[in-house]
ZADODO-760708 format. One record per atom (N, C-alpha, C): x negated, y negated, z negated. Coordinates in steps of 0.05 Angstrom, whole numbers, padded with zeros to 5 digits, always signed. Atoms other than C-alpha are relative to their C-alpha. Layout:
! ZADODO-760708
XYZ/...
! end
This chain:
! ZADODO-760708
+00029+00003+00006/+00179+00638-00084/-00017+00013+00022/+00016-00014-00016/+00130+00653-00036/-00027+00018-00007/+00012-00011+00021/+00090+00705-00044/-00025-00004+00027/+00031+00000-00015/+00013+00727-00013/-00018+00022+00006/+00009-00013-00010/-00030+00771+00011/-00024+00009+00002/+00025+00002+00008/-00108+00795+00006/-00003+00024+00018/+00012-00011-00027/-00144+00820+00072/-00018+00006+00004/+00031+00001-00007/-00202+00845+00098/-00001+00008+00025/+00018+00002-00026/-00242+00854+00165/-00024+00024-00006/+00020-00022-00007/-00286+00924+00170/-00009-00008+00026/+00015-00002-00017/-00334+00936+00216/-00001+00029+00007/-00009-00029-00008/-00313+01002+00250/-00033+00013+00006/+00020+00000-00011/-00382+01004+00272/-00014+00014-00010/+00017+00000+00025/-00419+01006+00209/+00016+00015-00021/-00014-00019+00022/-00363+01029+00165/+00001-00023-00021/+00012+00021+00019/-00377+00964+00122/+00024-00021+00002/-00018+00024+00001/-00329+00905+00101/-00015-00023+00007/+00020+00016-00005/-00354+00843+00130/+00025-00028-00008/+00001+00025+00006/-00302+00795+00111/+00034+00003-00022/-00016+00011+00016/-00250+00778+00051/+00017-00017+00002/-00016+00024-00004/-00186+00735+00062/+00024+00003-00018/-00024-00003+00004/-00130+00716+00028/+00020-00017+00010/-00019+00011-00026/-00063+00684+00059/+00029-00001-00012/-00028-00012-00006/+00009+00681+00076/+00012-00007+00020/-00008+00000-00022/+00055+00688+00136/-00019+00017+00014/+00004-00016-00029/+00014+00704+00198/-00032-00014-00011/+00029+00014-00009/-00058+00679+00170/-00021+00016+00003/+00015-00019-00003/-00092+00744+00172/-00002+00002+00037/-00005+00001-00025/-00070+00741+00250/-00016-00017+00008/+00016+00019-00020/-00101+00677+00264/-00027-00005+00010/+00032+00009-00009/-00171+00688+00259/+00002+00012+00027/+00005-00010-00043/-00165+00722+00341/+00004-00030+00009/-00009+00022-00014/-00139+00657+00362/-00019-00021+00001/+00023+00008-00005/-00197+00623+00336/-00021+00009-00002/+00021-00016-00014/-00244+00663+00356/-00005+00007+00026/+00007+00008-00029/-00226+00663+00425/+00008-00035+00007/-00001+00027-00004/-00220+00592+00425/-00021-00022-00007/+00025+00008+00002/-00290+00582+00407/-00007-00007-00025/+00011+00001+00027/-00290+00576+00331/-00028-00004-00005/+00025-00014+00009/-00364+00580+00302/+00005+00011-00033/-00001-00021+00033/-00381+00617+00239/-00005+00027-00001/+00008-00023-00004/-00401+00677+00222/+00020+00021+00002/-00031-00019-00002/-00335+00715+00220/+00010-00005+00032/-00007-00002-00023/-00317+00683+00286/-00024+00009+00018/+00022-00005-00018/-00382+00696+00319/-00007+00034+00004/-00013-00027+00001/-00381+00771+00298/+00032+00014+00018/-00023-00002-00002/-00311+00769+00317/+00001+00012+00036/+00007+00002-00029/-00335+00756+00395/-00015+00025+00002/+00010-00020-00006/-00386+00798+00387/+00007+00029+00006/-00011-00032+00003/-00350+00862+00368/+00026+00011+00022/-00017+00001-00024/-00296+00848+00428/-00013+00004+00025/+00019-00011-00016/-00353+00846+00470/-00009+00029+00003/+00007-00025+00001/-00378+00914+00458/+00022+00028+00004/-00026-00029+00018/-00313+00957+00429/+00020-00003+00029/-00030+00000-00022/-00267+00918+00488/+00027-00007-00008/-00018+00010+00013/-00214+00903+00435/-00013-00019-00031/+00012+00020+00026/-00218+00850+00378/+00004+00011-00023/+00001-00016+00025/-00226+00874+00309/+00030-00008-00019/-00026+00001+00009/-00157+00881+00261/+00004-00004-00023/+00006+00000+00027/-00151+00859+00195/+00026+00007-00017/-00016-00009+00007/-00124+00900+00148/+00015-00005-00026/-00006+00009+00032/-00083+00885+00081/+00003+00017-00024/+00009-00014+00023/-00108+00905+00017/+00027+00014-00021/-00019+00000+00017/-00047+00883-00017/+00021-00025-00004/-00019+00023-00011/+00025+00840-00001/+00016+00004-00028/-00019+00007+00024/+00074+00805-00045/-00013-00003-00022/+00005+00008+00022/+00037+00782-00093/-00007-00028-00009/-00002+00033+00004/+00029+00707-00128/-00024-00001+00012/+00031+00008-00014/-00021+00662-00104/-00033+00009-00021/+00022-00001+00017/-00063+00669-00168/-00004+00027+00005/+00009-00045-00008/-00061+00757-00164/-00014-00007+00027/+00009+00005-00021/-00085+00734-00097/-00026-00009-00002/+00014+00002-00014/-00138+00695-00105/-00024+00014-00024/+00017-00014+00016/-00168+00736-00169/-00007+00034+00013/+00001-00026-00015/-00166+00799-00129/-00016-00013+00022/+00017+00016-00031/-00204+00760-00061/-00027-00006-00026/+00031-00002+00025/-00254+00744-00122/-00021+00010-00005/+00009-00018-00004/-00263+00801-00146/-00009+00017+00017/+00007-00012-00021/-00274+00832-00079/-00027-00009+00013/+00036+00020-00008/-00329+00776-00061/-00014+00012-00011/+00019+00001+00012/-00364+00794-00120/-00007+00027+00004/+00008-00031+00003/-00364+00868-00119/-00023+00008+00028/+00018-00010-00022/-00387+00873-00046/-00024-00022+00011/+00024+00010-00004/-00429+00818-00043/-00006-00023+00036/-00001+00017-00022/-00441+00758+00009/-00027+00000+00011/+00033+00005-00010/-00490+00754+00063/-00015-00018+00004/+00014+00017+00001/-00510+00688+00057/-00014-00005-00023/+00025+00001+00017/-00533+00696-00012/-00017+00031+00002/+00014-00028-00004/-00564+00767+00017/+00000+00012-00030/-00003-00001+00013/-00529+00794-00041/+00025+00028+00011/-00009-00014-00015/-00490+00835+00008/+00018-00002+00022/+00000-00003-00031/-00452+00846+00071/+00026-00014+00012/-00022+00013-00018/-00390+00797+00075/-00018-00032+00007/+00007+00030-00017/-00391+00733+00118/+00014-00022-00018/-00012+00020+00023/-00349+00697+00061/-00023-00019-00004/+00022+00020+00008/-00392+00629+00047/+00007-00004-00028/-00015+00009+00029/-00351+00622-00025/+00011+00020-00019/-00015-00024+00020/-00338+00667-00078/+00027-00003-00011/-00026-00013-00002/-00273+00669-00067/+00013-00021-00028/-00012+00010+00031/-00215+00636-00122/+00007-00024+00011/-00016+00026-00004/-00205+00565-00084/+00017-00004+00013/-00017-00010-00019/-00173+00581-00029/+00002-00033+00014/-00002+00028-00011/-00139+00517+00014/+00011-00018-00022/-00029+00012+00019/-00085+00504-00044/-00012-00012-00029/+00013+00006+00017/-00141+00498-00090/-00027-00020+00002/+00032+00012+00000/-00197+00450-00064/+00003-00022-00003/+00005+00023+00008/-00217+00394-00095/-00005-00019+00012/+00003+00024-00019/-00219+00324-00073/-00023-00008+00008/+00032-00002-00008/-00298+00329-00076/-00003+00016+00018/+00001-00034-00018/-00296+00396-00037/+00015-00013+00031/-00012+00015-00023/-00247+00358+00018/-00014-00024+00012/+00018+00027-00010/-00287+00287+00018/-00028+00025+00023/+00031-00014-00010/-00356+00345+00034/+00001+00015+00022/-00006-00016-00027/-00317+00388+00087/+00000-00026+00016/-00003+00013-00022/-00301+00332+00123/-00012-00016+00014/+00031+00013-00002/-00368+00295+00114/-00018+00012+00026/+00018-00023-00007/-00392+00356+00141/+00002-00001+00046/-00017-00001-00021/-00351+00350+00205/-00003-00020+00012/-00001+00021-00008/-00359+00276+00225/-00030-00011+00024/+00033-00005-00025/-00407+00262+00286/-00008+00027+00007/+00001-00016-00015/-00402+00331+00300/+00007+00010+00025/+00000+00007-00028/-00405+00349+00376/+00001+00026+00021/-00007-00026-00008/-00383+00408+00412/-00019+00001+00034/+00018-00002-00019/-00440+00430+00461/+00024+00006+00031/-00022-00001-00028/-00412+00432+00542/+00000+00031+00000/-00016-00029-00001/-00408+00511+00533/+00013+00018-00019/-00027-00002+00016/-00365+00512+00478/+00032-00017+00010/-00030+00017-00013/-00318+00462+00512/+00010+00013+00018/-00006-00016-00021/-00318+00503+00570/+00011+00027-00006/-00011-00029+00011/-00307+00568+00530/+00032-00010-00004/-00022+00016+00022/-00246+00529+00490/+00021+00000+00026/-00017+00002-00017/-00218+00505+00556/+00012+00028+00026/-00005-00030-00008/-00224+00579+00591/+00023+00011-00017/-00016-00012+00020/-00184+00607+00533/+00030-00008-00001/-00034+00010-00012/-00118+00557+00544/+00004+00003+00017/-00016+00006-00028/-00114+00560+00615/+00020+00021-00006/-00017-00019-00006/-00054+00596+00629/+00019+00007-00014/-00016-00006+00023/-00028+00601+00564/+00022-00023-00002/-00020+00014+00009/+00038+00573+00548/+00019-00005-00022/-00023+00004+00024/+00078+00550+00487/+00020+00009+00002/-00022-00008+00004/+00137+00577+00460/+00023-00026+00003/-00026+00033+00015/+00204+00528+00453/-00011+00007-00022/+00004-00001+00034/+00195+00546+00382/-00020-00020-00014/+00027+00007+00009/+00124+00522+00380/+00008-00036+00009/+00004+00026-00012/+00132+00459+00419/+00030-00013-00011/-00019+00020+00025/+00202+00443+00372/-00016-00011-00023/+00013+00000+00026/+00156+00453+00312/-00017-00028+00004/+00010+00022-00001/+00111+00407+00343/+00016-00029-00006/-00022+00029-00001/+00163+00349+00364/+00002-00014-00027/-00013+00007+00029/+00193+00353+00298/-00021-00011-00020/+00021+00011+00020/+00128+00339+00258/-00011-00032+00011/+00014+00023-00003/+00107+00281+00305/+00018-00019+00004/-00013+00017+00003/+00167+00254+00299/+00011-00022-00015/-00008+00014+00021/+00180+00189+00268/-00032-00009-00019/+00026+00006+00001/+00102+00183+00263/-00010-00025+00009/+00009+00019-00008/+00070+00117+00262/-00020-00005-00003/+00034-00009-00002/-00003+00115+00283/-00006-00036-00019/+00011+00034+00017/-00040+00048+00233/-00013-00014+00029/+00007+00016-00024/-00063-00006+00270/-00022+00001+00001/+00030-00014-00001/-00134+00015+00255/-00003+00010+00021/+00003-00013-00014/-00120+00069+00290/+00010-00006+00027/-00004+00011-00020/-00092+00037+00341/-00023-00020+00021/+00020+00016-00019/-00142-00008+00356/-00034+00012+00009/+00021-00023-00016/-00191+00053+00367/+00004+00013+00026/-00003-00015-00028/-00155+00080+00413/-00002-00020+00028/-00007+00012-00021/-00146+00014+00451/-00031-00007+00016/+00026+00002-00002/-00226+00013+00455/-00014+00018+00009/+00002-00023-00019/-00231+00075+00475/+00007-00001+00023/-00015-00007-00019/-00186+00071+00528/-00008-00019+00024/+00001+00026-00021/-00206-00001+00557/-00024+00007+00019/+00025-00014-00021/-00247+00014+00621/-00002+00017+00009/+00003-00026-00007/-00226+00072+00630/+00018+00019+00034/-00008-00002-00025/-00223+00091+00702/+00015+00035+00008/-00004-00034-00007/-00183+00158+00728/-00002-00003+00036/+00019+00001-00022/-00222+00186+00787/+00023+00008+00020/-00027-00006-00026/-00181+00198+00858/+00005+00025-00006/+00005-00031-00002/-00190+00272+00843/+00020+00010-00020/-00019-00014+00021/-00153+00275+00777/+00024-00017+00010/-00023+00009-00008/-00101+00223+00802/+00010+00022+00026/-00013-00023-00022/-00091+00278+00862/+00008+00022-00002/-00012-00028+00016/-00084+00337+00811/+00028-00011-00016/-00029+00007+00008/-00033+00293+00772/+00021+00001+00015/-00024+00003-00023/+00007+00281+00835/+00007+00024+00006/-00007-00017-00009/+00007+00350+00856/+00014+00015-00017/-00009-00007+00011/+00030+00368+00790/+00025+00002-00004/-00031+00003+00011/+00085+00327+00780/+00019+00004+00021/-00017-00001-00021/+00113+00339+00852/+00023+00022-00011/-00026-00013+00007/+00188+00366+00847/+00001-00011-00018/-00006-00003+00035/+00183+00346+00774/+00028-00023+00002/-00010+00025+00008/+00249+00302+00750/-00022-00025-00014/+00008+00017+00020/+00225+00237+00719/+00013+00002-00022/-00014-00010+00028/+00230+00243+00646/+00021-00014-00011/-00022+00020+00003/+00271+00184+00645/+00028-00002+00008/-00019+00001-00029/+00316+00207+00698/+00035+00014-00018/-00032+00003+00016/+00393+00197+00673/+00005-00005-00023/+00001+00016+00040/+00370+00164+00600/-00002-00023+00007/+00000+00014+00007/+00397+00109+00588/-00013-00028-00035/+00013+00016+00016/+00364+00053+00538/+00025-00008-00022/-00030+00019+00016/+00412+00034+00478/-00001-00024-00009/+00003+00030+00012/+00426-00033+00458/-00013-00011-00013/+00017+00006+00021/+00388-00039+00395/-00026+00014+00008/+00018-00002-00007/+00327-00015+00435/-00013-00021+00012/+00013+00028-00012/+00328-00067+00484/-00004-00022-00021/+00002+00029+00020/+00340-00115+00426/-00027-00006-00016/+00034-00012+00017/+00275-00086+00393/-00017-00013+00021/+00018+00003-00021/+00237-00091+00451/+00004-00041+00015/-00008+00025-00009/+00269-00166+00472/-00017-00015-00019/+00011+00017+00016/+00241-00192+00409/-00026+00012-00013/+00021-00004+00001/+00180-00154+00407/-00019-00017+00024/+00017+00021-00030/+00159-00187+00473/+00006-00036-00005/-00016+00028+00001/+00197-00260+00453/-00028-00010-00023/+00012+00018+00009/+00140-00311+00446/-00031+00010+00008/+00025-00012-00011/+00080-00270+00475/-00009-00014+00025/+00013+00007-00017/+00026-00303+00507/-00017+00011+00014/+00016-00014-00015/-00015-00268+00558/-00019-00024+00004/+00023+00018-00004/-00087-00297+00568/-00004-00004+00031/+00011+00005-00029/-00119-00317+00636/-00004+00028+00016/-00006-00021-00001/-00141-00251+00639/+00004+00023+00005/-00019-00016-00002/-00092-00210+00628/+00020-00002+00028/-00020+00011-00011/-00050-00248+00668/-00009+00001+00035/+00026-00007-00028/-00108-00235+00733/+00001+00029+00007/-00002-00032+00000/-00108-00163+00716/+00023+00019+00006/-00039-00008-00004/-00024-00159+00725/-00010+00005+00025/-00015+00011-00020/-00025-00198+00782/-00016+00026+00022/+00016-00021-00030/-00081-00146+00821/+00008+00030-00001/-00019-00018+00012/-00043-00088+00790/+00020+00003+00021/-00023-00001-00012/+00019-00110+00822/+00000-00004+00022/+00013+00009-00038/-00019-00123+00897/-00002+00026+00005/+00003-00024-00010/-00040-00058+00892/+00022+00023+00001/-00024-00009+00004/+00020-00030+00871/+00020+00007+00028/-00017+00012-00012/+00057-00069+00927/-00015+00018+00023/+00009-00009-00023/+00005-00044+00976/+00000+00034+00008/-00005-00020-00009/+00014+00022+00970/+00024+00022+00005/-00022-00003-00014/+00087+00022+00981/+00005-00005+00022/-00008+00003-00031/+00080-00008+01049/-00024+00015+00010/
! end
């Protein structure tokens, strides 16, 4: 059974609690990650702030581990209510929710309205720039990038979604500059292909995925200057 955990965030500063969490595993940990990765909110925005000043990021400490989700989220509750949220200036945490729903508990109305909330939203150029400061350099674990694999594996995107991407994508020119960072990248690199062979019932897939396909005028225009330029920049 897994159990859970109920956290908080002081303000060494002030002396004051400014934020309420409850969790399990490593989720008390993750608010740093997004918070230097450009989060907004008032917990992450504080978060920056107080790194800014102090020089180290603030530490959140636990109230109280091993316990069910429900002792969990009646204790995070209780805690909302006692100290009070500062968006209903009622007092001094950054919590937007009095606490009790947690992720495990939100309703299909509550999920439709987050995500409402989210759609056409548009990340100004110095949050993208913050976001992309914050990865350089950084590198995945194996661990991390198994975890990944393993989840996107055996994933099949809808054809919806497919045909967004292919609309997206059409026209889409890559400039000499990034084709000259790719190249310099992959220099030395093996090809990923390099000593994989294809197995039988792949090609067979692929034989009769292509068996009876008509290419238009075109398409068939767009090969052919493809394969000129191709040609030309081997000799």
């Amino acid at each position: 059974m897994q159990r859970f955990f109920v956290y908080i965030f002081v303000n060494h500063n002030t002396g004051y609690p400014v934020y309420i969490g409850k969790g399990c595993k490593d989720r008390d940990l993750q608010h740093k990650s997004l918070a230097k990765s450009g989060r907004r909110g008032y917990l992450y925005n504080w978060m920056r702030k107080y790194q800014n000043i102090n020089g180290t990021w603030p530490i959140p400490f636990r109230i109280i581990d091993g316990v069910s989700e429900q002792d969990a989220f009646s204790l995070k509750k209780h805690l909302i209510g006692y100290f009070g949220r500062l968006d209903l200036k009622t007092g001094c945490l950054f919590n937007c929710t009095d606490g009790g729903e947690g992720c495990c508990g939100k309703s299909p109305e509550l999920i439709a309205l987050l995500r409402a909330q989210k759609i056409g939203r548009k990340l100004s150029p110095e949050s993208i720039a913050k976001r992309t400061l914050s990865v350089i350099g950084s590198k995945r674990s194996a661990e991390t990038c198994a975890r990944i694999s393993a989840a996107q594996r055996g994933r099949k995107q809808s054809d919806a979604t497919r045909a967004k991407l292919s609309v997206i994508q059409r026209g889409k020119v890559i400039s000499p500059e990034t084709r000259a960072k790719i190249s310099i990248s992959n220099k030395g690199k093996p090809s990923w292909n390099k000593g994989k062979t294809t197995p039988a019932e792949v090609k067979e897939k692929m034989s009769l995925a292509h068996k009876g396909k008509v290419f238009t005028i075109e398409q068939r225009h767009n090969m052919s200057i493809g394969a000129k330029k191709r040609y030309a920049v081997k000799l």
